[in-house]
ChimeraX commands (.cxc) that place a marker at each C-alpha (Angstrom):
marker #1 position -14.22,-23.57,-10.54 radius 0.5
marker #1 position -13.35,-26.78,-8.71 radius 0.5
marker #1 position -11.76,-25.75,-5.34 radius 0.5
marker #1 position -10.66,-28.95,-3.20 radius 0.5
marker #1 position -11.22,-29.14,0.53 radius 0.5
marker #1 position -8.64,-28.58,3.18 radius 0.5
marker #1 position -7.89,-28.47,6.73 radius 0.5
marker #1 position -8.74,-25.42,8.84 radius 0.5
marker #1 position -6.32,-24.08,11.55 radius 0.5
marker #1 position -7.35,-21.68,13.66 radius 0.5
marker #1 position -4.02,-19.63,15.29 radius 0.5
marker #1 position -4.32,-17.62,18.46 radius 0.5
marker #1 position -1.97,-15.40,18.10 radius 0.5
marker #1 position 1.03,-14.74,15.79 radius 0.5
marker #1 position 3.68,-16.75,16.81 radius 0.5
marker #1 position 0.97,-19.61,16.83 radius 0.5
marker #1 position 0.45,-18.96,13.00 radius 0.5
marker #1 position 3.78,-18.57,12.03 radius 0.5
marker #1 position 4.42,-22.54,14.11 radius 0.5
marker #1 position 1.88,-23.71,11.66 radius 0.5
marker #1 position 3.26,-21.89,8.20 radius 0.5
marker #1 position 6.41,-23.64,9.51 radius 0.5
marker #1 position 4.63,-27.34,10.26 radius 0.5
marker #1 position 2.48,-27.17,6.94 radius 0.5
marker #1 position 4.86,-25.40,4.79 radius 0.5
marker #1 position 4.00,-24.58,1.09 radius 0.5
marker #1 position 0.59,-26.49,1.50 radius 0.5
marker #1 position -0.64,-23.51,4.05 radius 0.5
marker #1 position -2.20,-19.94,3.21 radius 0.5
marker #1 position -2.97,-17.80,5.87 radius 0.5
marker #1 position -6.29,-15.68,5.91 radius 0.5
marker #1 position -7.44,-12.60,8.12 radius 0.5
marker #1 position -10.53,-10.93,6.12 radius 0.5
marker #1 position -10.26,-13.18,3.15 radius 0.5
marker #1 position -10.23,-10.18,0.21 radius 0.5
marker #1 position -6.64,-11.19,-1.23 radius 0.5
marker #1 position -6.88,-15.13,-0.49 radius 0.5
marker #1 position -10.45,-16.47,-1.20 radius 0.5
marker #1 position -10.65,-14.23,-4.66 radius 0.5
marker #1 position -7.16,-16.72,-5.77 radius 0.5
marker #1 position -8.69,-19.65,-4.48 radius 0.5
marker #1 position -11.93,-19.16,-5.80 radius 0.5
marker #1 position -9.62,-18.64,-9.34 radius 0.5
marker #1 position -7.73,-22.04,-8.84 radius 0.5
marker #1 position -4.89,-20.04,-8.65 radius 0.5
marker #1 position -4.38,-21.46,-5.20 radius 0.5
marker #1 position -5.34,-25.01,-3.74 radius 0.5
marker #1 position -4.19,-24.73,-0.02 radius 0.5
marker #1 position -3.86,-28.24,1.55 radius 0.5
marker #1 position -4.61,-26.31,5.21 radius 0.5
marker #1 position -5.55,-22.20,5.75 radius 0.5
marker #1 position -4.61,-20.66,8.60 radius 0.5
marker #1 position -6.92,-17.82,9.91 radius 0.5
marker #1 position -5.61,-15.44,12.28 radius 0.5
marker #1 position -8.68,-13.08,12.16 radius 0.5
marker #1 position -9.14,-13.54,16.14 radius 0.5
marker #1 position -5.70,-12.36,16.72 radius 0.5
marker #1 position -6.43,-10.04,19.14 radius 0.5
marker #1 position -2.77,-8.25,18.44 radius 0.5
marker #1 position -2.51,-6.02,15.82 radius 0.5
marker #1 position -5.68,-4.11,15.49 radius 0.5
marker #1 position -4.83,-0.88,16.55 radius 0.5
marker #1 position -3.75,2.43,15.80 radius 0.5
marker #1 position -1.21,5.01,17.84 radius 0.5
marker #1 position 1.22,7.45,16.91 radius 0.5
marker #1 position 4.60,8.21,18.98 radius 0.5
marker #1 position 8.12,9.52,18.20 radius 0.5
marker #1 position 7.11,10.78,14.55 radius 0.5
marker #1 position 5.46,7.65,13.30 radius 0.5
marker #1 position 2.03,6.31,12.94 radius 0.5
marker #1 position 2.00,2.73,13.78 radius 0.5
marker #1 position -0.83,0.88,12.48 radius 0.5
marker #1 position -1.37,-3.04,13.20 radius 0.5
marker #1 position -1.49,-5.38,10.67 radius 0.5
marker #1 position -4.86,-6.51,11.50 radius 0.5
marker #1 position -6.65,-3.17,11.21 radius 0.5
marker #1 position -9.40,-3.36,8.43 radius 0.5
marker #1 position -9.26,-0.76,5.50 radius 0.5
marker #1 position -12.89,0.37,6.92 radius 0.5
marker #1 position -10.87,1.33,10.34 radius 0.5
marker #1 position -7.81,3.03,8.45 radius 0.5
marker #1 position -10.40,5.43,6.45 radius 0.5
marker #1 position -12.33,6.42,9.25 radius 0.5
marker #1 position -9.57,6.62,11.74 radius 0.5
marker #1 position -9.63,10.27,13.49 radius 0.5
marker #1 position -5.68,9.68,13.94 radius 0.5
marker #1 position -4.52,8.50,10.95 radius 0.5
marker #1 position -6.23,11.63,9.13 radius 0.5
marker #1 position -4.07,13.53,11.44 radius 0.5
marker #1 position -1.09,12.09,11.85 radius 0.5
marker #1 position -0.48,11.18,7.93 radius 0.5
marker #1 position -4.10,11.64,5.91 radius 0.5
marker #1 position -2.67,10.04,2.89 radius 0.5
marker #1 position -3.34,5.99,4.43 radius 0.5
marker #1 position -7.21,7.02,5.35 radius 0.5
marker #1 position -7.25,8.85,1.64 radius 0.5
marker #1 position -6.33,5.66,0.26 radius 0.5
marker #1 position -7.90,3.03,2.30 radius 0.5
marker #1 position -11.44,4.75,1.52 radius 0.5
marker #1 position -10.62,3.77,-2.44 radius 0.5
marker #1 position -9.96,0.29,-1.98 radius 0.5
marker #1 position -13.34,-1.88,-3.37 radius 0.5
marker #1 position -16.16,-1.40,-2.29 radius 0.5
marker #1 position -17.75,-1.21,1.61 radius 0.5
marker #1 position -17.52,-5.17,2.04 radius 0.5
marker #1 position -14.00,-5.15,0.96 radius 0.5
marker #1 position -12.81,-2.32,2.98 radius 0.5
marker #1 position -14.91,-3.89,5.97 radius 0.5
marker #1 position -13.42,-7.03,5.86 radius 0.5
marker #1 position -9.83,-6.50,4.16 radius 0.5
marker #1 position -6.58,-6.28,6.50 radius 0.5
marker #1 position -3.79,-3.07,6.04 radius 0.5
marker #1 position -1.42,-6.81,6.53 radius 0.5
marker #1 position -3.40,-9.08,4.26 radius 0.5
marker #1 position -2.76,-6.45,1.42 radius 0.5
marker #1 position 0.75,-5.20,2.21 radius 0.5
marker #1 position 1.39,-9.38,1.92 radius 0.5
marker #1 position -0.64,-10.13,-1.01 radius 0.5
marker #1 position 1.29,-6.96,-3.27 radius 0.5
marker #1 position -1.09,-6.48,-5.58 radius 0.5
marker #1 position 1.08,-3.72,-8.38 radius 0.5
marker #1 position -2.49,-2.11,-8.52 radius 0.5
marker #1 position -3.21,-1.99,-4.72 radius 0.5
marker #1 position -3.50,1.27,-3.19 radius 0.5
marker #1 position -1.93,0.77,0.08 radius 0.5
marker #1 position 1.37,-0.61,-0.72 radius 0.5
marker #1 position 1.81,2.68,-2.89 radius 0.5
marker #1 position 1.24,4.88,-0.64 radius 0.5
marker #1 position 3.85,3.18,1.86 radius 0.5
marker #1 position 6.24,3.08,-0.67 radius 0.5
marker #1 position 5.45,7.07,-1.25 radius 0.5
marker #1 position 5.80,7.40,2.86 radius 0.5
marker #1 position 9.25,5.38,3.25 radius 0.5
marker #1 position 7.18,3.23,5.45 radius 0.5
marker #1 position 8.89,0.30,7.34 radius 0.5
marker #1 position 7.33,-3.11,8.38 radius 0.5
marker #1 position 7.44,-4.99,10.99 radius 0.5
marker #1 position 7.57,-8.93,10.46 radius 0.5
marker #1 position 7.98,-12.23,12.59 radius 0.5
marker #1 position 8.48,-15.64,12.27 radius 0.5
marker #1 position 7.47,-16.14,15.96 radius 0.5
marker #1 position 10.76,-16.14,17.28 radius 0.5
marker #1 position 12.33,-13.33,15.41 radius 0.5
marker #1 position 11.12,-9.71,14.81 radius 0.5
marker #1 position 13.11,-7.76,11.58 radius 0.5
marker #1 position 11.92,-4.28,10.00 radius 0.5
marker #1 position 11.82,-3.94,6.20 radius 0.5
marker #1 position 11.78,-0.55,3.97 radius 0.5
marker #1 position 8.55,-0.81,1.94 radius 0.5
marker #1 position 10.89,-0.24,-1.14 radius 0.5
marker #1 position 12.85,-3.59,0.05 radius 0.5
marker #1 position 9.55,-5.69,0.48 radius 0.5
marker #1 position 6.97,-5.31,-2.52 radius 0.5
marker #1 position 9.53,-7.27,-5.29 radius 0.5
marker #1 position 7.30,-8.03,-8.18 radius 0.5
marker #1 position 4.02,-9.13,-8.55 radius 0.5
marker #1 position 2.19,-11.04,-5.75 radius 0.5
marker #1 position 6.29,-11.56,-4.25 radius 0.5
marker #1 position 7.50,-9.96,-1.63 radius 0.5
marker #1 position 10.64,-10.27,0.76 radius 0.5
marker #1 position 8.64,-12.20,3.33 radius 0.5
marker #1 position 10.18,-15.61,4.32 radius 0.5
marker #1 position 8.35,-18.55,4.46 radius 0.5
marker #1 position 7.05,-18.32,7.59 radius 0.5
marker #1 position 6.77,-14.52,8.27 radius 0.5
marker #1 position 4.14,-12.34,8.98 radius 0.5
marker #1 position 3.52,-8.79,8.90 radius 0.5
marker #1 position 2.60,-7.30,12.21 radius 0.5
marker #1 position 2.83,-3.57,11.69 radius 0.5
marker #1 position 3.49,-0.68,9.29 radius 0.5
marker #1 position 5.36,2.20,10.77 radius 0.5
marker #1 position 5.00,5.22,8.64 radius 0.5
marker #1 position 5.92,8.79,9.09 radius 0.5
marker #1 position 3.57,11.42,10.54 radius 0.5
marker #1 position 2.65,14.53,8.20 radius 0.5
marker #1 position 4.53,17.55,9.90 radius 0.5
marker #1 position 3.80,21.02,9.18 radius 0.5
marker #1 position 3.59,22.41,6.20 radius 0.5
marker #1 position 3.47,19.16,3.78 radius 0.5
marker #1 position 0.18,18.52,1.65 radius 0.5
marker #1 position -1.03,15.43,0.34 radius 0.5
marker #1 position -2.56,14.18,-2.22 radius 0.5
marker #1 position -3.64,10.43,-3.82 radius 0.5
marker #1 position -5.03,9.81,-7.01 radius 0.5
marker #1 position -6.42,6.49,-9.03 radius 0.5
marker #1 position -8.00,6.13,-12.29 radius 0.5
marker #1 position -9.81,2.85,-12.99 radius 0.5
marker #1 position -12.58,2.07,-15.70 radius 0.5
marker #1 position -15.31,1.72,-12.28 radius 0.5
marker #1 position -15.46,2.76,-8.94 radius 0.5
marker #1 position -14.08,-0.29,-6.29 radius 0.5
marker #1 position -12.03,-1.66,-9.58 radius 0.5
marker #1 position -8.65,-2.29,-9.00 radius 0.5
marker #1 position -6.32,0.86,-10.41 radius 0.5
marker #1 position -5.31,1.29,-14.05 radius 0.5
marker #1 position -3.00,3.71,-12.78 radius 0.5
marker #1 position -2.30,5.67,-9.23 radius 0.5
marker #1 position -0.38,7.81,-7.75 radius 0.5
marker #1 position 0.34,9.34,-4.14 radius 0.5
marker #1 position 2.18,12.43,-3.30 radius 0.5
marker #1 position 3.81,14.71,-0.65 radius 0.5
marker #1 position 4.63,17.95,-0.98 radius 0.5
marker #1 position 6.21,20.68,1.53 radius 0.5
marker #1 position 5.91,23.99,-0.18 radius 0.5
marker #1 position 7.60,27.15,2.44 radius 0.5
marker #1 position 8.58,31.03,1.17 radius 0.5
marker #1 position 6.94,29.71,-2.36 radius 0.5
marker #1 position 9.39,27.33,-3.40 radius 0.5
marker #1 position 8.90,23.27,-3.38 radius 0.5
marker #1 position 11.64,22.02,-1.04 radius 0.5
marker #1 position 10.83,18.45,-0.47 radius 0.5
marker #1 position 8.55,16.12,-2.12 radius 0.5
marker #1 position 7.94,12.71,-2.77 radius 0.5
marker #1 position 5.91,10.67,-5.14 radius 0.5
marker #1 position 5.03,7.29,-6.27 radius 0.5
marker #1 position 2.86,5.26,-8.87 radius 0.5
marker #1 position 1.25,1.99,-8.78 radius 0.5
marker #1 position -0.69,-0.29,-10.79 radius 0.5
marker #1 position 1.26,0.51,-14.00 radius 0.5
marker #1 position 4.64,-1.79,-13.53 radius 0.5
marker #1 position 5.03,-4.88,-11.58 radius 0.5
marker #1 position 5.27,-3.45,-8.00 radius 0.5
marker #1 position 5.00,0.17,-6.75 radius 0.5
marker #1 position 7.27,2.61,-8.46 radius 0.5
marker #1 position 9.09,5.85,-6.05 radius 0.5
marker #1 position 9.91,8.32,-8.40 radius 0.5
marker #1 position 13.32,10.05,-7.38 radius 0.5
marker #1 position 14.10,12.19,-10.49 radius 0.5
marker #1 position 10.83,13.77,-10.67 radius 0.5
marker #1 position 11.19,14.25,-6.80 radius 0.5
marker #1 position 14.91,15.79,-7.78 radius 0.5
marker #1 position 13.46,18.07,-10.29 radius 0.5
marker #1 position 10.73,19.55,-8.57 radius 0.5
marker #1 position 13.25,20.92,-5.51 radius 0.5
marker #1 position 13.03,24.70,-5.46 radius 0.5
marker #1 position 10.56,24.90,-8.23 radius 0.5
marker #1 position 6.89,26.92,-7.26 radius 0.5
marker #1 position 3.90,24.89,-7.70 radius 0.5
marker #1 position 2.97,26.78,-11.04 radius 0.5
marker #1 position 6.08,25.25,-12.88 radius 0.5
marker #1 position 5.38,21.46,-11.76 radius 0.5
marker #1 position 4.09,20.79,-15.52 radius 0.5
marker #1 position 7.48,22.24,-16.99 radius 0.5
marker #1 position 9.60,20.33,-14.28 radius 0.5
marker #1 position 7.78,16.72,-15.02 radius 0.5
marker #1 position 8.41,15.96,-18.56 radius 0.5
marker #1 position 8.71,12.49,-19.58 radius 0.5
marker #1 position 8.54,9.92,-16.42 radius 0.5
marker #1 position 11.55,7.49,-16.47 radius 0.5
marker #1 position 11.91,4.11,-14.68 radius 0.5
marker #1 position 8.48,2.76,-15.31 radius 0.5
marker #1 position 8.13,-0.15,-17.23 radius 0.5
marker #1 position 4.61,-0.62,-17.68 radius 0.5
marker #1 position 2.68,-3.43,-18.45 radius 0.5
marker #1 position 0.21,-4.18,-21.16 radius 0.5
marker #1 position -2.79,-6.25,-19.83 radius 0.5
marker #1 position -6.40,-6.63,-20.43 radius 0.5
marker #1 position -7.14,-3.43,-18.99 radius 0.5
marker #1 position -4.89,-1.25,-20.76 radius 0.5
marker #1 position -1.63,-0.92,-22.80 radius 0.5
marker #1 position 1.71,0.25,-21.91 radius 0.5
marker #1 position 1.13,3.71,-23.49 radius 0.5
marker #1 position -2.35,4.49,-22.31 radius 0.5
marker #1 position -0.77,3.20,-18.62 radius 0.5
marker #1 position 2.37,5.62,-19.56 radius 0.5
marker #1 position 0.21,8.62,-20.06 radius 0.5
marker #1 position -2.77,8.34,-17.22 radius 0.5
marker #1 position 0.85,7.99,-14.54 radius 0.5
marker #1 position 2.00,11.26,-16.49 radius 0.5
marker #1 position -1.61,13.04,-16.32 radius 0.5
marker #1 position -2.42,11.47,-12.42 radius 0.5
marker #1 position 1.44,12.50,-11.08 radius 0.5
marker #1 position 0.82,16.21,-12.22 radius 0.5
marker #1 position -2.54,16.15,-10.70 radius 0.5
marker #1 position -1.26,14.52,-7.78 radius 0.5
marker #1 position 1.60,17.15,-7.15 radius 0.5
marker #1 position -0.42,20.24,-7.88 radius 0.5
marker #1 position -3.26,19.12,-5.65 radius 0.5
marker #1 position -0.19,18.34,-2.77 radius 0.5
marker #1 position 1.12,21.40,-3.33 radius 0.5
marker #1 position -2.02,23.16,-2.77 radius 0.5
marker #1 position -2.69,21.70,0.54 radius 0.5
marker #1 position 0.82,22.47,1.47 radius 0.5
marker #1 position 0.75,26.25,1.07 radius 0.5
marker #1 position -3.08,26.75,2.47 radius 0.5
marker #1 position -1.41,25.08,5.47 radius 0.5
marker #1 position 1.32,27.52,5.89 radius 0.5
marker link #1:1,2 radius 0.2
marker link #1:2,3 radius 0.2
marker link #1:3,4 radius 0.2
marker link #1:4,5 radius 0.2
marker link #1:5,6 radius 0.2
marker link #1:6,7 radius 0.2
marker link #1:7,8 radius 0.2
marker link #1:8,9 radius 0.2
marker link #1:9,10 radius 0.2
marker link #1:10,11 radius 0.2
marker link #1:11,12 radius 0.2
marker link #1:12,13 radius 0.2
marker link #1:13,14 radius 0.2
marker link #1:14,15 radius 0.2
marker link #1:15,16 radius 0.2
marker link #1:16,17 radius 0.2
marker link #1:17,18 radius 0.2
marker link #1:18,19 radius 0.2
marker link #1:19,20 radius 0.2
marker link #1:20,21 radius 0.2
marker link #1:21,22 radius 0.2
marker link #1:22,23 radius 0.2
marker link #1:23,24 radius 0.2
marker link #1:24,25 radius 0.2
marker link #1:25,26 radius 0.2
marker link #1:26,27 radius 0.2
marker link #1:27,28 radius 0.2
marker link #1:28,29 radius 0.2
marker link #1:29,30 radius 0.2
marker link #1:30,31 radius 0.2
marker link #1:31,32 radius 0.2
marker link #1:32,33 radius 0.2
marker link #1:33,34 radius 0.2
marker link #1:34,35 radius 0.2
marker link #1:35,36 radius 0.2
marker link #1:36,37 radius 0.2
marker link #1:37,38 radius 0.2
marker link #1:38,39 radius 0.2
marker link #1:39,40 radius 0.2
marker link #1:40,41 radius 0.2
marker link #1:41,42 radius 0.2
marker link #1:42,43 radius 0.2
marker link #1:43,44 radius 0.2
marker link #1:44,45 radius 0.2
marker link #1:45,46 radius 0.2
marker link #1:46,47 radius 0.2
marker link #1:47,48 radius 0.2
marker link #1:48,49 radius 0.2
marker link #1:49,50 radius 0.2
marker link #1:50,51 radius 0.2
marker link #1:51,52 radius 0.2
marker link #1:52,53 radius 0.2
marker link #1:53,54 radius 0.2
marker link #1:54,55 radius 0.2
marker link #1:55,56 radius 0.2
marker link #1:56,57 radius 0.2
marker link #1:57,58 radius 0.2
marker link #1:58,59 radius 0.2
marker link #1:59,60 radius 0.2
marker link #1:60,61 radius 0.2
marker link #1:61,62 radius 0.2
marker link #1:62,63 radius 0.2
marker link #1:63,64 radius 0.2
marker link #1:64,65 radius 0.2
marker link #1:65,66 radius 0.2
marker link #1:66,67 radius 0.2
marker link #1:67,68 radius 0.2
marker link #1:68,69 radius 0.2
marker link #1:69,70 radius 0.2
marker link #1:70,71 radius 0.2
marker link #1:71,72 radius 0.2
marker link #1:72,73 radius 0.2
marker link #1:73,74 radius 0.2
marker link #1:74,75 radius 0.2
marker link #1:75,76 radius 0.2
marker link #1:76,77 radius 0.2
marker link #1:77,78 radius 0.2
marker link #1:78,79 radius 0.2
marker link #1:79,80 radius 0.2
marker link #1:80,81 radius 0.2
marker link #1:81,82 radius 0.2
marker link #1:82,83 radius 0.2
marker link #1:83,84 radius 0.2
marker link #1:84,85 radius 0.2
marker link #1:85,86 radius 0.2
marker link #1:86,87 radius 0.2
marker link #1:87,88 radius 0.2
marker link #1:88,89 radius 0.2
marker link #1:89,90 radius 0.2
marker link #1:90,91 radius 0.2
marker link #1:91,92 radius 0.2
marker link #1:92,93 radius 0.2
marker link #1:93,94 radius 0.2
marker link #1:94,95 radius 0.2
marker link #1:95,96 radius 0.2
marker link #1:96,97 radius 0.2
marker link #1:97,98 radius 0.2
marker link #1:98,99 radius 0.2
marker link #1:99,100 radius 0.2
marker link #1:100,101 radius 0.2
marker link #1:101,102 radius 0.2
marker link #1:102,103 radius 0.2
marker link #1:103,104 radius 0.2
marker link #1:104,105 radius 0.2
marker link #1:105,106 radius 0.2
marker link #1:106,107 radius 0.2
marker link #1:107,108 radius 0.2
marker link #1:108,109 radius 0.2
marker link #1:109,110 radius 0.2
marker link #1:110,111 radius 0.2
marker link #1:111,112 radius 0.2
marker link #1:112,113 radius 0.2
marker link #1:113,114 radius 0.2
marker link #1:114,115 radius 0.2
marker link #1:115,116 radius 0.2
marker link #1:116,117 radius 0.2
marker link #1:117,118 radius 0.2
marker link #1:118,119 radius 0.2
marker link #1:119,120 radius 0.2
marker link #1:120,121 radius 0.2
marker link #1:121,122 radius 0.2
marker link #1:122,123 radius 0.2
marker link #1:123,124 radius 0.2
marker link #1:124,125 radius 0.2
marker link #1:125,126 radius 0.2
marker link #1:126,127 radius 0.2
marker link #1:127,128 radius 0.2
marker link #1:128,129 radius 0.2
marker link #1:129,130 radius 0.2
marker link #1:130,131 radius 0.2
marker link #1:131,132 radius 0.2
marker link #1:132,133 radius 0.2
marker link #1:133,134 radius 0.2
marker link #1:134,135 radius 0.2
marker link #1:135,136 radius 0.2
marker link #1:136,137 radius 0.2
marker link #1:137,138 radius 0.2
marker link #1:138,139 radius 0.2
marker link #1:139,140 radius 0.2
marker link #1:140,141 radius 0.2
marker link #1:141,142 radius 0.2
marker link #1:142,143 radius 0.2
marker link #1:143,144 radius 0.2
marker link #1:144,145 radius 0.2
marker link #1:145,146 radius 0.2
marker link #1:146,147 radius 0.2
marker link #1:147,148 radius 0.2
marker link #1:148,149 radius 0.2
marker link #1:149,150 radius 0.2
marker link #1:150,151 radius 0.2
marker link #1:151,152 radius 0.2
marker link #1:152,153 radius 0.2
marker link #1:153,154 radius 0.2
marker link #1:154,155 radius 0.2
marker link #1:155,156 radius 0.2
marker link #1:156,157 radius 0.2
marker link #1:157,158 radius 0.2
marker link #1:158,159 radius 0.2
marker link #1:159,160 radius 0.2
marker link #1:160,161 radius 0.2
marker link #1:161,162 radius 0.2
marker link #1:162,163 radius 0.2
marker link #1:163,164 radius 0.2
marker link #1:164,165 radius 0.2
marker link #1:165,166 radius 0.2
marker link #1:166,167 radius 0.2
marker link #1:167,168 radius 0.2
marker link #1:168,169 radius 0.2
marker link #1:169,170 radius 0.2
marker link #1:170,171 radius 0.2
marker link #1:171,172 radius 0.2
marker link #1:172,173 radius 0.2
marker link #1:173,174 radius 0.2
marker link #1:174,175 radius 0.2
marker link #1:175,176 radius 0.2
marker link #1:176,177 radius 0.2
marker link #1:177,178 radius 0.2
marker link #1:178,179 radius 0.2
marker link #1:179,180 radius 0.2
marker link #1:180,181 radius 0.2
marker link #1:181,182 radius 0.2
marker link #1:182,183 radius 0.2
marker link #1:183,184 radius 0.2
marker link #1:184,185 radius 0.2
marker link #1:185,186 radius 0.2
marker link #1:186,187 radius 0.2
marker link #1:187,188 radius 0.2
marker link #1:188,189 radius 0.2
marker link #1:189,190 radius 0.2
marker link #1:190,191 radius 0.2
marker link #1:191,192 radius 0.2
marker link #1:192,193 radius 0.2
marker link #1:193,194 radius 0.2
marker link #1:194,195 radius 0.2
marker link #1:195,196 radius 0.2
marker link #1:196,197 radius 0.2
marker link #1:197,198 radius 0.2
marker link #1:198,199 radius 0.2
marker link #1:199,200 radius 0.2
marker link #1:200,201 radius 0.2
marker link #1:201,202 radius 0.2
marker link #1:202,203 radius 0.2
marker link #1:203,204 radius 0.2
marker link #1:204,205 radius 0.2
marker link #1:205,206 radius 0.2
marker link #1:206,207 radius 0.2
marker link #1:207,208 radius 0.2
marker link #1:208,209 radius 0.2
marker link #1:209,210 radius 0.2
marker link #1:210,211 radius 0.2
marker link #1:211,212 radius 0.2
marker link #1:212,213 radius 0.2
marker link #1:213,214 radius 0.2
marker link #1:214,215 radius 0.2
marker link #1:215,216 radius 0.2
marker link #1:216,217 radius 0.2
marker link #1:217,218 radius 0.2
marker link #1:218,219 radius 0.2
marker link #1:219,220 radius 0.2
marker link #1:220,221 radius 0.2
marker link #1:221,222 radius 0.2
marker link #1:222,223 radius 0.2
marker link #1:223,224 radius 0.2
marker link #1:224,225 radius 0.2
marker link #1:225,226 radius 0.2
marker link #1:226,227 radius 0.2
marker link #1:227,228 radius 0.2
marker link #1:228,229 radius 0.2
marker link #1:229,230 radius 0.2
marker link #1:230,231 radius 0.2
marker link #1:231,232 radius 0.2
marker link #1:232,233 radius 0.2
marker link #1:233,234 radius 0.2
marker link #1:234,235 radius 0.2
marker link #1:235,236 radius 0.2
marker link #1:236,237 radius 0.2
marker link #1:237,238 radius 0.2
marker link #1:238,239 radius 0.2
marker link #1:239,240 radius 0.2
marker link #1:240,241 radius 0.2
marker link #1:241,242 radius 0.2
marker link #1:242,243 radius 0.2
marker link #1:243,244 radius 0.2
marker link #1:244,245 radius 0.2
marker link #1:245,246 radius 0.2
marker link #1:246,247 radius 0.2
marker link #1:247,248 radius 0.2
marker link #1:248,249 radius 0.2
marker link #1:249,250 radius 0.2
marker link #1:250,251 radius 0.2
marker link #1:251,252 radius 0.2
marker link #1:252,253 radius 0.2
marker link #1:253,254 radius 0.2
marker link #1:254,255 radius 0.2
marker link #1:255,256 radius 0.2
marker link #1:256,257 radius 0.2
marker link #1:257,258 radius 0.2
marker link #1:258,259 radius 0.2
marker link #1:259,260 radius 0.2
marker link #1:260,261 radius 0.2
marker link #1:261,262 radius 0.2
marker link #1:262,263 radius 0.2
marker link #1:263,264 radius 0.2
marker link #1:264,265 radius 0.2
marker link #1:265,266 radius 0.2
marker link #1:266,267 radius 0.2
marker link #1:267,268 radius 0.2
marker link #1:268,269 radius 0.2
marker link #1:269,270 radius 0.2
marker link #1:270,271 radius 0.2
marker link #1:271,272 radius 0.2
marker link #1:272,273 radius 0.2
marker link #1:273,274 radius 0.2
marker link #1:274,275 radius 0.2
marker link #1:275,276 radius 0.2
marker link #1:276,277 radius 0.2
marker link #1:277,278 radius 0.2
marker link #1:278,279 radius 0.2
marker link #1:279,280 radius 0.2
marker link #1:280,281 radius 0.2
marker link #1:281,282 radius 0.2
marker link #1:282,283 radius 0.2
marker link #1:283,284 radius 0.2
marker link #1:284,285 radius 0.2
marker link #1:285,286 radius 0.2
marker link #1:286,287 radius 0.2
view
């Protein structure tokens, strides 16, 4: 595949890239580890007239949790989310995740911002912040907003970021006591991208389920939370999760090379149960 040259920009720090998204407008991508942008260029589904690398950005590559949230920078690598100490104690599920994104290059390489931006449906990371009720922090170099995870990832490859925005952190809940967790993926090898996922939370006390939440991903066009089968599980025990799931609503699946709508349909059904019983688990060995 052709790919035509262009001009590299090198920012300093945020507000630097975001002057340049603004001076080069639609002709400028921006690039940290390269694992979302250089696979679409290399496609020809993106020409860039200029890229903009911020992988020197010295903000945004660390981890810390305060006041009931984990925040993790933008800039931290998958490699340093699934190995992070903090993040598999303040909310496991994000290291869980990260460690079944691609393969070792990927994860070394890859940015928690660059894939949050990119929204792949089938990315494992923006599901599990839209199972968390996650926030983000963006700028445009002059103005910092938050956005719910459920308000950012739109459709495929869109999101609610303007023009010249950023992402510069995730903020997402830290795992009290008593919840378990639990993520699961299916895909035809290991380090492909999901078929189907799905990440869970469950807080199980005196026997009785009495708050969960659950999500899937990589079976409609962006991450999917799923409220009635939260609904439906409340005050139900772990052994009647299979009678409270029945059919999953709200879906809208895709058919694609790598699977149908039905087979996608049933692996979120199958990988949903497996997810909440697993959760479940975790939650009342920890009580």
């Amino acid at each position: 595949m052709f790919t035509r040259a262009f001009r590299f920009e090198r920012a300093e720090g945020l507000a630097d890239a975001c002057e340049l998204l603004r001076e080069y407008g639609e002709a400028a991508k921006v690039i940290a580890g390269g694992q979302s942008l250089l696979p679409l260029i290399n496609l020809g589904l993106v020409q860039p007239e200029v890229v903009i690398d911020i992988s020197r950005v010295s903000a945004g590559t660390d981890l810390s949790a305060f006041g009931g949230y984990l925040t993790v920078g933008a800039l931290v690598t998958h490699a340093k989310l699934a190995s992070s100490a903090l993040a598999d104690e303040a909310q496991p599920l994000l290291g869980a995740a990260a460690r079944q994104i691609g393969n070792a290059r990927v994860r070394n390489r890859g940015t928690l911002g660059g894939s949050l931006a990119h929204s792949d449906p089938a990315a494992e990371l923006p599901l599990v912040m839209m199972a968390l009720g996650a926030t983000y922090e963006v700028t445009n170099g002059r103005v910092t907003r938050t956005v719910k995870a459920e308000d950012f990832h739109l459709s495929i490859l869109t999101t609610a970021l303007e023009p010249d925005e950023l992402v510069v952190s995730v903020q997402a809940p830290v795992l009290g006591p008593g919840w378990g967790w639990s993520f699961q993926e299916f895909s035809r090898r290991d380090g492909d991208f999901a078929i189907a996922a799905s990440a869970a939370l469950v807080r199980v006390a005196d026997g009785l389920i009495v708050e969960s939440r659950v999500a899937v991903g990589g079976v409609s066009a962006r991450p999917v939370r799923l409220a009635d089968v939260e609904t439906s599980l409340t005050g139900a025990t772990p052994a009647e999760i299979g009678d409270r799931l029945g059919p999953i609503q709200g879906l809208r699946p895709v058919t694609d090379a790598a699977a149908s709508a039905g087979y996608r349909t049933h692996l979120c059904g199958v990988l949903v149960a497996r997810a909440l019983a697993e959760a479940s688990k975790r939650s009342a060995e920890a009580a």
